[in-house]
C-alpha positions in Angstrom: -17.1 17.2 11.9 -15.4 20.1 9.6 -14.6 18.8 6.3 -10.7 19.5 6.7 -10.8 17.1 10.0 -12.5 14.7 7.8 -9.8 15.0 5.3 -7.0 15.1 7.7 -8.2 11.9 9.4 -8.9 9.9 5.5 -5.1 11.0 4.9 -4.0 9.3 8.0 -5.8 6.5 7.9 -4.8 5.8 4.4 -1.1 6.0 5.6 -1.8 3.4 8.6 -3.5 1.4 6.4 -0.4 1.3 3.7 2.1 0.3 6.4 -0.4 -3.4 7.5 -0.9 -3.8 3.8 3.1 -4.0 3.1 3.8 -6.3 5.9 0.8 -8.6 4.9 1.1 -8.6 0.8 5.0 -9.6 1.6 3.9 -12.0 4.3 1.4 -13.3 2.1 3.9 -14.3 -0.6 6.4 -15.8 1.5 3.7 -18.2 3.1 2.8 -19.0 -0.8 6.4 -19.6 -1.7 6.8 -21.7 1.4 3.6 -23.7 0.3 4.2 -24.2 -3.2 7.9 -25.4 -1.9 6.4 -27.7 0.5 3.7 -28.9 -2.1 6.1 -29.4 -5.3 9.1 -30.4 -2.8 11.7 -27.4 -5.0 13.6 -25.0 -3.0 13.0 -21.8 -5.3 9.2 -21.0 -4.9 9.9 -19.0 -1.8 12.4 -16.7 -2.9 10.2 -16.0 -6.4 7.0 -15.4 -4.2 8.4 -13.1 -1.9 10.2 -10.7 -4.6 7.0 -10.7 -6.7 5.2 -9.7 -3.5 7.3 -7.2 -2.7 7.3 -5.5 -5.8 3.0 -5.8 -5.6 3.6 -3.9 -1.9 5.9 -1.1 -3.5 3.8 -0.7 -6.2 0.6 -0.2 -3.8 2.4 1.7 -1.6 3.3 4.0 -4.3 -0.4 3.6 -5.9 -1.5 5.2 -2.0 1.2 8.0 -2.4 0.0 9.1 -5.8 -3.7 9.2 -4.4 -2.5 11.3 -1.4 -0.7 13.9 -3.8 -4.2 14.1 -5.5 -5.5 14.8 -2.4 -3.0 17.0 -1.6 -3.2 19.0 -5.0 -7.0 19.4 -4.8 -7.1 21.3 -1.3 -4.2 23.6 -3.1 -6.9 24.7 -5.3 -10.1 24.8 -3.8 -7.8 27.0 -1.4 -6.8 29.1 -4.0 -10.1 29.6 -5.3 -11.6 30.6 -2.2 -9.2 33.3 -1.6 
């Protein structure tokens, strides 16, 4: 396997990967907000869980974007320093 193929197929498997880690980080949260409601018997764990959790999914998703910029900007200049 070429090494751009290799690349090309890290890149996209890095974006799949960021969409099933969104749905379960916010998932995750609302299932510990329901929990903690159901354990202390309050009504306000599940909303605080699932904004926290949300925020942690936007902040890895944009944690994934930055590192696929870097990708991006590398191949720039090993392209440029090959021609």
């Amino acid at each position: 396997m070429d090494k751009k193929l290799a690349k090309d197929i890290r890149r996209f498997s890095l974006i799949t990967n960021t969409a099933f880690s969104i749905i379960t980080t916010i998932f995750m949260g609302v299932g510990l907000g329901m929990l903690l409601d159901y354990l202390f018997e309050k009504e306000y764990w599940t909303p605080i869980c699932s904004v926290f959790f949300t925020f942690v999914a936007i902040y890895n998703f944009i944690k994934v974007i930055l590192t696929i910029t870097k990708m991006d900007e590398k191949k720039k200049i090993n392209n440029e320093k090959k021609d």
